[in-house]
N, C-alpha and C positions, 0 to 999 in steps of 0.2 A: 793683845788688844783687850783682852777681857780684865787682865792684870791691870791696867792702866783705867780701866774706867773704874777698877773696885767690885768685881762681879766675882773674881775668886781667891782663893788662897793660894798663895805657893807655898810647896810641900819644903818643909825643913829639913827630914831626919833622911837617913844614909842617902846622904849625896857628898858625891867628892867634892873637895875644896877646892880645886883646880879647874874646876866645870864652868865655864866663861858666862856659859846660856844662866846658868841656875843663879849667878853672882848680877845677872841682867837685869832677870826677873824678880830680884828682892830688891832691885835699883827702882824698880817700876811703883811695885806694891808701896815702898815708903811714900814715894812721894804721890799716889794716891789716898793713903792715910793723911799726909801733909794738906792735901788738897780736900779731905774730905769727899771723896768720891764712893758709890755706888754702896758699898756695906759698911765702910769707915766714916760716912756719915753719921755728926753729932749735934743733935739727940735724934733720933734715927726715928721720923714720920711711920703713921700705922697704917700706911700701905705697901711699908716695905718688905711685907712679910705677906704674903699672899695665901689666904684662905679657900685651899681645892676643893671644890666637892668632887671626890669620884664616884659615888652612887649617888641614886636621883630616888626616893621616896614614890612619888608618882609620874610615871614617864608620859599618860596622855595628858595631864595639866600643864607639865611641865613642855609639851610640843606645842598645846594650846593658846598658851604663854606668849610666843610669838607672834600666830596670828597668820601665819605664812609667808613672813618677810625676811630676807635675807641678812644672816647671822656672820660679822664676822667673827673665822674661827682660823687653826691652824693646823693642819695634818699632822700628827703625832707617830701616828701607826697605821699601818696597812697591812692589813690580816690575809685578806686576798682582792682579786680583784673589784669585788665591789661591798666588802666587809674592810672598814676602817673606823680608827679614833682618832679625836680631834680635841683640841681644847679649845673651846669656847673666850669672846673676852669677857665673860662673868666669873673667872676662875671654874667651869663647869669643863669635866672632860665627860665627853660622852662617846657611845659604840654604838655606827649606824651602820646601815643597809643602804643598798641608793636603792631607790623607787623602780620599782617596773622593773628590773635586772638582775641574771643573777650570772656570776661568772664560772669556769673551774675555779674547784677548789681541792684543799685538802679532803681526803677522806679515810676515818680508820678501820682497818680491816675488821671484820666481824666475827673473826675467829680469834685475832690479837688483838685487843684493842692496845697494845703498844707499840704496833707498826702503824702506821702511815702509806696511804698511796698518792700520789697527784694526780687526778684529772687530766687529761691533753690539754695543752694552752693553759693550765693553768700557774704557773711560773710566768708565761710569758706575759700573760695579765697582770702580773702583781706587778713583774717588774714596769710594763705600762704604762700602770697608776702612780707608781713611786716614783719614775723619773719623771714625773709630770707636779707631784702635788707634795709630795713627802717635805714637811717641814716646810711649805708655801705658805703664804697668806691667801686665802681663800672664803669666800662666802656661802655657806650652806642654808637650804631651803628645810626646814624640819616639817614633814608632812602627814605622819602619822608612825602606828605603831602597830606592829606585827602581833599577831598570836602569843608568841615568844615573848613577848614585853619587850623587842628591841625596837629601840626606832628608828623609822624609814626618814630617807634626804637625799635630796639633791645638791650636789657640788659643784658651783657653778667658779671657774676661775677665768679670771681676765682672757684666756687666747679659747675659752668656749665651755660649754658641757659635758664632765667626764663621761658621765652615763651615754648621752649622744654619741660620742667619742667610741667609746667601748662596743657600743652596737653596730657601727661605722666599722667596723677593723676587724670585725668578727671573734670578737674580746666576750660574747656575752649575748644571753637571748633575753625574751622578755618572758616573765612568766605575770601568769592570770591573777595570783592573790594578792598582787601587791601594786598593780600597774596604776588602779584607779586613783592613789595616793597621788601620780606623779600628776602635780599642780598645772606644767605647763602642755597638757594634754598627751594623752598613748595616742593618740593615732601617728605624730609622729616618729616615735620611736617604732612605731607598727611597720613604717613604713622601712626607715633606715633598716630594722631585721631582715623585710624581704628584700631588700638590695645585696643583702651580705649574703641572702640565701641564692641569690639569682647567681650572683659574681663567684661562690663558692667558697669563699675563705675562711681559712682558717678553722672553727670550732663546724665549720658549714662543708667542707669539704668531701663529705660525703652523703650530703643532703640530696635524697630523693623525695619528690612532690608529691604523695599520697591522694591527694583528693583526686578524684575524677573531671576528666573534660568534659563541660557543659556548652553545647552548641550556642555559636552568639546569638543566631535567632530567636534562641528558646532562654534566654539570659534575665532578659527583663520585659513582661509582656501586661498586661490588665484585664479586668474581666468581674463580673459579676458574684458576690457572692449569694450562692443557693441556701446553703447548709453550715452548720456547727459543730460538726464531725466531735470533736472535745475541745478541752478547754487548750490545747494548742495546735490541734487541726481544723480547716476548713477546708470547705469546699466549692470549686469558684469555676464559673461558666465562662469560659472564654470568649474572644468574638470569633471566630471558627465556630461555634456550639459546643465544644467539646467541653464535656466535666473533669477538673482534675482535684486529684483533693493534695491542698499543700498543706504540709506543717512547719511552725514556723520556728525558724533559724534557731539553737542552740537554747529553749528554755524546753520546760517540762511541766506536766499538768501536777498538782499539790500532791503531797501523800500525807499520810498518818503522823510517821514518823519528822514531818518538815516541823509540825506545830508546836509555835515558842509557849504555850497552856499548858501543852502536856507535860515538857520537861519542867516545869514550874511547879504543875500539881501536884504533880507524880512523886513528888517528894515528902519525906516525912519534917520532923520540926528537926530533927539533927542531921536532918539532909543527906539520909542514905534514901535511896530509890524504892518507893512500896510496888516496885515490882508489875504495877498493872498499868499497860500502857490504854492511849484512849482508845486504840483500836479495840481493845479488849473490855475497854467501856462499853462502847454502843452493843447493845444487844441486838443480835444477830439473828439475820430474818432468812424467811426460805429463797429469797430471791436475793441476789448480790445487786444493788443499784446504787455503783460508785456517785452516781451523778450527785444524787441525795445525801450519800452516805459519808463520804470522804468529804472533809474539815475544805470549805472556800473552793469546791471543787464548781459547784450549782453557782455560786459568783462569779466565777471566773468564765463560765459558759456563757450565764448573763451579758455579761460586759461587754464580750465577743458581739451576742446577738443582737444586743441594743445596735451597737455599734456600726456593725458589719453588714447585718442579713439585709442582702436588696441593693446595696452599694457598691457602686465602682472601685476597687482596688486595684492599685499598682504594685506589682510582685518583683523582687529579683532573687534569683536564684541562686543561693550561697553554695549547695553543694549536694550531693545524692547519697542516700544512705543506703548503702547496701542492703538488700533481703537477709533476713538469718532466719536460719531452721531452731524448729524445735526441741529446747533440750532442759530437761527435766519437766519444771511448774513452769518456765520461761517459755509462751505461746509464740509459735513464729510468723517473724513480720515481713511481708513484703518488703519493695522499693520503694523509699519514700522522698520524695521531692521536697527539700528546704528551704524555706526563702526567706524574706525578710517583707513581710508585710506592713505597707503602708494605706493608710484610709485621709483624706485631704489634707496631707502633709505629715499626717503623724504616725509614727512607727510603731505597730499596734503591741509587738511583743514587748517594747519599750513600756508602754502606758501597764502592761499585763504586769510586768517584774515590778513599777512603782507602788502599784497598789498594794503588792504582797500576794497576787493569785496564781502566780505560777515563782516557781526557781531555776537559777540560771543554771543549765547543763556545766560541767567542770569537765572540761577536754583534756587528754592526755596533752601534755609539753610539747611532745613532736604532731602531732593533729591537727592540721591545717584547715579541716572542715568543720567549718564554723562561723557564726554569723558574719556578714560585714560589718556592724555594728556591736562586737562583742563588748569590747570593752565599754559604751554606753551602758548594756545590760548590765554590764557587771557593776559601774558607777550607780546606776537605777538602784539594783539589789540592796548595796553599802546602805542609799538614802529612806529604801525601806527599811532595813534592819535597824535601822537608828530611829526612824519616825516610831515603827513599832507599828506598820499595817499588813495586814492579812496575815499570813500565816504568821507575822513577826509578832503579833500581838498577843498581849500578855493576859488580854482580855479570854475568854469562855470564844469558841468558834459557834457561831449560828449554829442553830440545828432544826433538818428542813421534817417534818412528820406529812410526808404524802403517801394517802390512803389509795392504793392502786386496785379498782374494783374491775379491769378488763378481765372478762371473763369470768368475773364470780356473778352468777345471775343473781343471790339472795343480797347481796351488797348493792347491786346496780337498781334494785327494785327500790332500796333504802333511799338512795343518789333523785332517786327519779323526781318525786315529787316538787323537791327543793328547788331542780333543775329548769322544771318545767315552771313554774309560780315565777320565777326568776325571768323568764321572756324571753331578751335577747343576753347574753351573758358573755364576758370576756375569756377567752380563753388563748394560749399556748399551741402552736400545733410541736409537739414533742418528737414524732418521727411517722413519715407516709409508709405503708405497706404497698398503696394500690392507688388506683386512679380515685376511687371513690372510698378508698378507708385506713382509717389516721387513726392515730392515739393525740389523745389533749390534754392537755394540765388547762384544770379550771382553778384559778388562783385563788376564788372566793370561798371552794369549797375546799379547799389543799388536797385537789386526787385527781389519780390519770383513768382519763377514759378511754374506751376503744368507740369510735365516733363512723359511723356512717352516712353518705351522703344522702339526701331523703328525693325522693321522685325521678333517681334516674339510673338505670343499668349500664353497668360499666365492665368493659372486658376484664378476662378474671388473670393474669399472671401464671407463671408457674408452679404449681404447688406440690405438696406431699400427698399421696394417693393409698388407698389400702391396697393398691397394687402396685406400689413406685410413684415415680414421677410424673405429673402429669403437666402434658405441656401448656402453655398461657395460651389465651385467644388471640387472632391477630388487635393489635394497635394497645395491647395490655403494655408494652414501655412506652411506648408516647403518652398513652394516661398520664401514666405512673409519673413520666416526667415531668408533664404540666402539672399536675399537682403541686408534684413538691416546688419546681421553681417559682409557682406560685403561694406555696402554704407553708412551706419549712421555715419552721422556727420563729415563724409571723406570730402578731396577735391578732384574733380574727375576734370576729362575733357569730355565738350561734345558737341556735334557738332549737332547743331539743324537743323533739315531739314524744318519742315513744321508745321503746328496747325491745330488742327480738328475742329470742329463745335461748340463745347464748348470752346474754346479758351484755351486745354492743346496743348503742345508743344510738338513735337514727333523728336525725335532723335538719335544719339548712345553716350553712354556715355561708359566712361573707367574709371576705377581704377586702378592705377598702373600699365596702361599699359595696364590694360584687359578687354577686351569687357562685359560688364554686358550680353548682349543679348547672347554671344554667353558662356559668363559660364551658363546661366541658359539651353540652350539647351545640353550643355556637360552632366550636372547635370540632366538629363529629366524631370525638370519642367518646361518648355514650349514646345509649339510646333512650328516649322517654318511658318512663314505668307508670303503668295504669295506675298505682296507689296518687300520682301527683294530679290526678281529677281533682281529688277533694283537696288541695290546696291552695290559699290564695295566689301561687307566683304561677298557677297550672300554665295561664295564659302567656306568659313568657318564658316560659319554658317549650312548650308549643315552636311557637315563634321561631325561635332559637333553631329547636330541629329540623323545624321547615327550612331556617334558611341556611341550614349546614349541607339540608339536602340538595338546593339548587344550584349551594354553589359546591357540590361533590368532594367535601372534605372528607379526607381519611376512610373513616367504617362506610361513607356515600358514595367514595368515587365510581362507583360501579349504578347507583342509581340513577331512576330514570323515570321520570313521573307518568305513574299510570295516568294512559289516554283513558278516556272519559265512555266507556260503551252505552251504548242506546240500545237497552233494552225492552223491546215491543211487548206489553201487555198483551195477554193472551184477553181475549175478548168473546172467548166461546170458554164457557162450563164445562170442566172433565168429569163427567160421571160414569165411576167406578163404583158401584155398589156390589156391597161383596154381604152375604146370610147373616144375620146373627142373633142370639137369645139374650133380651138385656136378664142380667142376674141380679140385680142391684141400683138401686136410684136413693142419691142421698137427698137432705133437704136445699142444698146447693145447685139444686138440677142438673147435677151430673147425671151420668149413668156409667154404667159396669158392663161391660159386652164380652160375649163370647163366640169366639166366629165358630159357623153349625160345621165347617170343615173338616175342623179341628177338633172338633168335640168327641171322637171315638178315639181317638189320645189322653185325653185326660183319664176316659172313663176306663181305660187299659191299666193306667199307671196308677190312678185311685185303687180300682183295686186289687192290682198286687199289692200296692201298699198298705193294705188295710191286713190283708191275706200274713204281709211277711209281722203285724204288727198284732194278728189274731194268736200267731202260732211264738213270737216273741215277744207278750206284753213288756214293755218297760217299764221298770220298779219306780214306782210313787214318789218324788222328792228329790230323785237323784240328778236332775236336772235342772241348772238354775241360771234362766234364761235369763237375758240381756238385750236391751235395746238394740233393734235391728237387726237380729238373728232371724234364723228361718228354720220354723218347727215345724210339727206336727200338733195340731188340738181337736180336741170334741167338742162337733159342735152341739148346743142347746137343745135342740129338735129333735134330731134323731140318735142322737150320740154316736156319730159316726166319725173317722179321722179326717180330718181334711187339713192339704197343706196351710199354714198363719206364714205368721211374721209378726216380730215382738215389736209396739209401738209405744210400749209403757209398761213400765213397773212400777207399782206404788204399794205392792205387800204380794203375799205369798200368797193371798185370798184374792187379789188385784191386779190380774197382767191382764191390760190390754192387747190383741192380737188383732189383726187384719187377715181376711181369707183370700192369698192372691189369689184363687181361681174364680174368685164369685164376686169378690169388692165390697161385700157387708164386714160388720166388725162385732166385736163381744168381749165380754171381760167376765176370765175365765180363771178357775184356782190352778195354784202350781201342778196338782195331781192328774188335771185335764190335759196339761201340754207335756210334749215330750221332743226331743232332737230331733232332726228330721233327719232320716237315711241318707248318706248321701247318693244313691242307685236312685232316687226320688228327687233331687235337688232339682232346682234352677238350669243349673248344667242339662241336664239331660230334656228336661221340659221347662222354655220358662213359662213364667206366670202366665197364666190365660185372662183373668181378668182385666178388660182394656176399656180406661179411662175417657170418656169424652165431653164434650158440654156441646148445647145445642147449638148451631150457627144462627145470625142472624137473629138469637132469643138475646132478651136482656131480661133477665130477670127483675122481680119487681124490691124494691131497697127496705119496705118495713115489714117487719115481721109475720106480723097478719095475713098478708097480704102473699108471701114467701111461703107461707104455711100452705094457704089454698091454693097457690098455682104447683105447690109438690104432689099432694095431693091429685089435684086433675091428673099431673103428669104419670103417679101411678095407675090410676085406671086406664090413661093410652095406652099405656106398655105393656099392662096384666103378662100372662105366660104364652104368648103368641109370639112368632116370629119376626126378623123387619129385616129391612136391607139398609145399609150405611154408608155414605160418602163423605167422606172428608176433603170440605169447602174452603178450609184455611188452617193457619197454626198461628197461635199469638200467646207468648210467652211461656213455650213448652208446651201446651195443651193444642189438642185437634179438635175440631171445632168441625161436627158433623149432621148431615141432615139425616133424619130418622124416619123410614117410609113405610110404611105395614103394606106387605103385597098382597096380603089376602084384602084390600081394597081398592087393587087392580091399579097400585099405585098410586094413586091420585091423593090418600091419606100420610099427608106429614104432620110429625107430631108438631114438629117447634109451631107450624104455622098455624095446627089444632087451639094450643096454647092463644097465638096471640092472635087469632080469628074469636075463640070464647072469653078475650077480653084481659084474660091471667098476667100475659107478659108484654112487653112492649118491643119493638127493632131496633137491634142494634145496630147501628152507622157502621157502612164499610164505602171505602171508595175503589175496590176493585170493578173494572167494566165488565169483567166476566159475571158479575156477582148481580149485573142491574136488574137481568129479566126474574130472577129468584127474588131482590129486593123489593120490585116492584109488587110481585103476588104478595109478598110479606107486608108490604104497607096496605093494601086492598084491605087484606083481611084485617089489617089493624082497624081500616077506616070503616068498614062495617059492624065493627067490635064500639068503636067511638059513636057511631050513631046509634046500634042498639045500647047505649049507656052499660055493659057489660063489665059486672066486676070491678075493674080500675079503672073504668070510664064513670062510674054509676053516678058522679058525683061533677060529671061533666068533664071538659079538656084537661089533660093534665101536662100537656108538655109546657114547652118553654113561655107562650104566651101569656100563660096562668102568671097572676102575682103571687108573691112572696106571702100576702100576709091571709090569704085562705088555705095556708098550709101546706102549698106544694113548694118546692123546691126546684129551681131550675137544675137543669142537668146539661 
């Protein structure tokens, strides 16, 4: 046949002459020449010599070229099962790969590389393909190009798809690097593999299923998310309440080493490597904070956050990752739950590998644990690397400079001001310790604070103790947890008031409007803190606690609102007048008392003390008092030791002292005062000198006037004795009546005073107190009509107007 159409020669030389075949075939070839057929055509057209390329200059242009459309070609050669060459109808022979597949093949030993091994099934593959395609007319898909510079296709012949075919029969598995090529999508071919792995054949026959059973209820479930655990964990509140933290299906948070800058930079002009990678760029701080530090990692978190935090997701569970222990620098991980997370229809891990902020995990061949959607990630990956986003990019990687001032108090002092002029201010909550205290990234200022909640007490957690551990308060994790599923990874508002002593910042913060401090006291896990008086939300905060109390939430449920006691006013005067020697009267009409009881104690321990200070003077200088100390000084008069106490220092020539047994004062040089023993302290006696003000006096408000009624008041008192009761207490002070008995009682001083006009009454509404106020107003009103002193000038109480000088009160 060939002979007759002109396609070849018959051989002339050593053939026998009696050979009938050979005498046939030169019968044929003439009258192909005769006829002008196939190479004996004259003048012989210039396509009859066919111009091959067997190498291709640029093989992606040259796949490009196509477009994706199918190529008639011809099977030429079959290398192995899914390694062959073809001739194209452009005169092009080309060596592909089919897509997504790879078959047995040949392999050369690596001790000889002159022997050869086969694979199992590998024979049985080629032969396969070869009685299927070898020398066929067929159409090839050209879809991309390998590493290797080989290119990938699909060969599609009239009775189906070999690749399909080969995965079908157990001819062939699919591998990761090359699947994304395949045009008419991997998941089918995903699927054909687990049929051949189910059914067992061939190249599968002894396939065992590695991943682990995951229970169907727990398969595919939704839930809240709380937290941003990294840039590929989160953390998601189930409807049960339970927190689980999933990470998502088969990618991985950025590294050093991913970023397409560095291998760029990193080189010199003749393109050897200058040896410093970027990691070894960034200058290196005392604290490691990958979040910051690491190239698209703080992006990648981002995205998550925006995203995610507060929003319903739908999770499926692709697989469980076993725990692993610790070995060498490699920290060990627990069990970790992987899923495939979606947020209103879209596949978050998806969105994360498009952008370039995370890279897809590369699974062992036999590793079945792995996303459901791998091959998408892997497709996602390809469209990154090619766009040229995040890590792929050829651009400089962001770089984040947050100034982290938790716990440096001279930095938070710096922070403050800014902070506070600033009002209400955006910030970050970056991670909860506690029900009431968070770390913040404030965006404006680029720094992490430690941030406290302001006006409310919150149980304290478990913490580290200088004696061990010390356990948490009750309801310190319900805090702890409303916080964060309220504050994690939110953007809040917050208004800094002030910093403590460790350098945390204490403030009010809101979410969405709502006071943290004042939902945790709604919730009754905290309690109200007196600092929140002085500020404006005091009143709803209040509120809040009250009505956590009524309705016995949490740290309440045990409360129970004090009933209301009906306490009877005593309505009869207790008097208890107990001896005493005033020592002291200042111009404030105090006085200084010493009960006559007690008076052969003092005068016992004075002087031993003087005794033990006669026979051991103390050296001159050597003592150098300080505010609020309790010495020994001489006093002015007699030069005798009497116990002080340091009220001031203002030079060595200049210390104020108070005399607690007597209540007068003096300012005395360093060489007067000395330590006080402690056989003489406080301890063993205290102070004798005991402070009162008159009851029922009000002393008079101008000075003048203050002067002369002190005065009077020292000639009632002179060095005679009195008796003393104490009438009331009102802000610390005892507020007592002062009676001279050697006047057979009847002389009290306060009402001496405002009987001679000095002083005026002051207002009490105790009933006990009326028969005493009433003699007090007499004498006032006698004082008022003999125009006396601060009468002299007529009424002076409230009736008087303003513009004759007096003053209402």
């Amino acid at each position: 046949m060939q002979v007759m159409e002109g396609l070849v020669d018959v051989r002339k030389v050593n053939v026998r002459s009696d050979n009938v075949e050979h005498a046939k075939l030169i019968t044929l070839e003439d009258q192909a020449k005769v006829a002008g057929k196939g190479k004996w055509v004259e003048p012989r057209p210039d396509h009859a010599i066919r111009d091959v390329s067997w190498t291709i200059d640029n093989v992606r242009n040259f796949v490009d070229s196509f477009h994706g459309q199918p190529v008639p070609a011809v099977i030429e050669f079959v290398r192995d099962g899914s390694t062959m060459r073809a001739s194209l109808a452009n005169d092009h022979f080309v060596t592909f790969m089919l897509s997504g597949v790879k078959c047995p093949t040949r392999k050369r030993d690596t001790e000889d590389q002159s022997k050869e091994s086969m694979e199992p099934f590998a024979a049985e593959a080629k032969f396969f393909v070869e009685s299927r395609l070898l020398h066929r007319d067929v159409k090839i898909i050209l879809e991309g190009v390998s590493n290797q510079n080989l290119m990938l296709a699909t060969v599609l012949h009239p009775n189906g798809n070999i690749t399909e075919m080969l995965l079908q029969e157990g001819f062939a598995r699919c591998v990761d690097w090359s699947i994304t090529s395949y045009t008419q999508g991997p998941e089918k071919l995903r699927a054909l593999e687990k049929k051949a792995k189910e059914r067992k054949v061939r190249i599968w026959k002894d396939y065992v299923p590695k991943n682990q059973e995951i229970c169907p209820s727990e398969k595919e479930f939704s839930g809240k998310v709380i937290q941003i655990v990294n840039a590929d964990a989160i953390a998601v509140k189930t409807v049960s309440g339970d927190v689980r933290t999933i990470h998502l299906s088969s990618v991985r948070p950025p590294r050093f080493e991913d970023v397409t800058f560095k291998k760029e930079k990193d080189a010199t002009s003749d393109g050897k490597s200058t040896g410093k990678s970027l990691e070894d760029q960034i200058v290196k701080k005392e604290r490691s904070r990958p979040l910051y530090d690491v190239p698209y990692m703080f992006e990648a978190r981002e995205f998550l956050r925006k995203k995610l935090i507060g929003k319903k997701v739908n999770l499926t569970v692709d697989y469980l990752k076993e725990a692993s222990a610790a070995e060498g620098t490699k920290p060990a991980f627990p069990e970790r739950t992987c899923a495939t997370v979606r947020c209103a229809g879209i596949n978050i891990a998806e969105a994360l590998v498009s952008k370039g902020l995370v890279k897809v995990v590369r699974h062992r061949q036999d590793d079945d644990a792995r996303s459901s959607s791998y091959d998408v990630l892997l497709a996602a990956e390809q469209r990154a690397i090619k766009t040229g986003k995040g890590v792929n990019s050829k651009k400089e990687p962001p770089i984040h400079r947050v100034a982290d001032v938790s716990g440096d108090v001279a930095k938070a002092r710096q922070f403050l001001p800014f902070l506070q002029r600033a009002g209400r201010s955006e910030a970050v909550v970056e991670y909860v310790f506690g029900g009431s205290r968070l770390k913040l990234y404030i965006p404006r200022e680029t720094c992490l604070i430690t941030f406290l909640l302001a006006g409310i007490e919150c149980p304290r957690g478990t913490r580290n103790g200088a004696l061990g551990l010390i356990p948490g308060d009750p309801y310190a994790d319900d805090a702890l947890a409303l916080t964060k599923e309220n504050c994690m990874h939110r953007e809040v508002m917050v208004e800094v008031e002030a910093i403590d002593r460790a350098g945390n910042f204490i403030g009010w913060l809101f979410v969405d409007g709502v006071n943290m401090s004042q939902l945790m006291l709604e919730n009754g896990l905290s309690r109200l803190h007196f600092t929140a008086e002085r500020s404006n939300y005091y009143r709803a905060l209040q509120a809040a606690e009250e009505s956590a109390k009524l309705k016995n939430k949490n740290m309440w449920k045990d409360y129970e609102e004090p009933k209301e006691e009906i306490v009877e006013e005593p309505t009869e005067r207790k008097a208890n007048f107990r001896g005493v020697c005033v020592t002291e009267v200042t111009p404030q009409l105090r006085v200084y008392c010493q009960f006559t009881d007690e008076g052969g104690k003092l005068d016992m321990l004075t002087e031993q003390m003087r005794n033990m200070l006669l026979s051991d003077p103390p050296l001159p200088g050597s003592y150098h008092p300080g505010v609020g100390d309790f010495c020994v000084a001489l006093f002015s008069v007699d030069s005798q030791w009497y116990r002080a106490r340091v009220e001031k220092v203002e030079s060595a020539d200049r210390i104020h002292v108070k005399f607690i047994d007597f209540g007068n004062k003096e300012i005395v040089t360093s060489s007067r005062v000395s330590s006080l023993p402690s056989d003489y302290s406080t301890n063993i006696l205290p102070s004798q000198a005991h402070e009162y003000a008159l009851a029922l006096v009000k002393p008079p408000e101008d000075t003048d006037s203050l002067h002369e009624a002190f005065q009077a008041l020292c000639e009632l008192v002179g060095a005679s004795q009195f008796l003393v009761n104490v009438e009331y207490k009102d802000g610390g002070m005892e507020y007592v009546t002062l009676v001279s008995p050697a006047s057979g009682g009847d002389r009290d001083v306060g009402q001496c005073l405002v009987a001679d006009g000095f002083c005026t009454v002051a207002k009490r509404g105790e009933k006990r107190l009326h028969k005493l106020l009433s003699e007090y107003y007499n004498a006032q009103d006698k004082a008022k009509k003999q125009h006396l002193n601060l009468w002299r000038y007529g009424d002076i109480t409230d009736d008087d107007a303003s513009e004759f000088g007096y003053r209402k009160n």
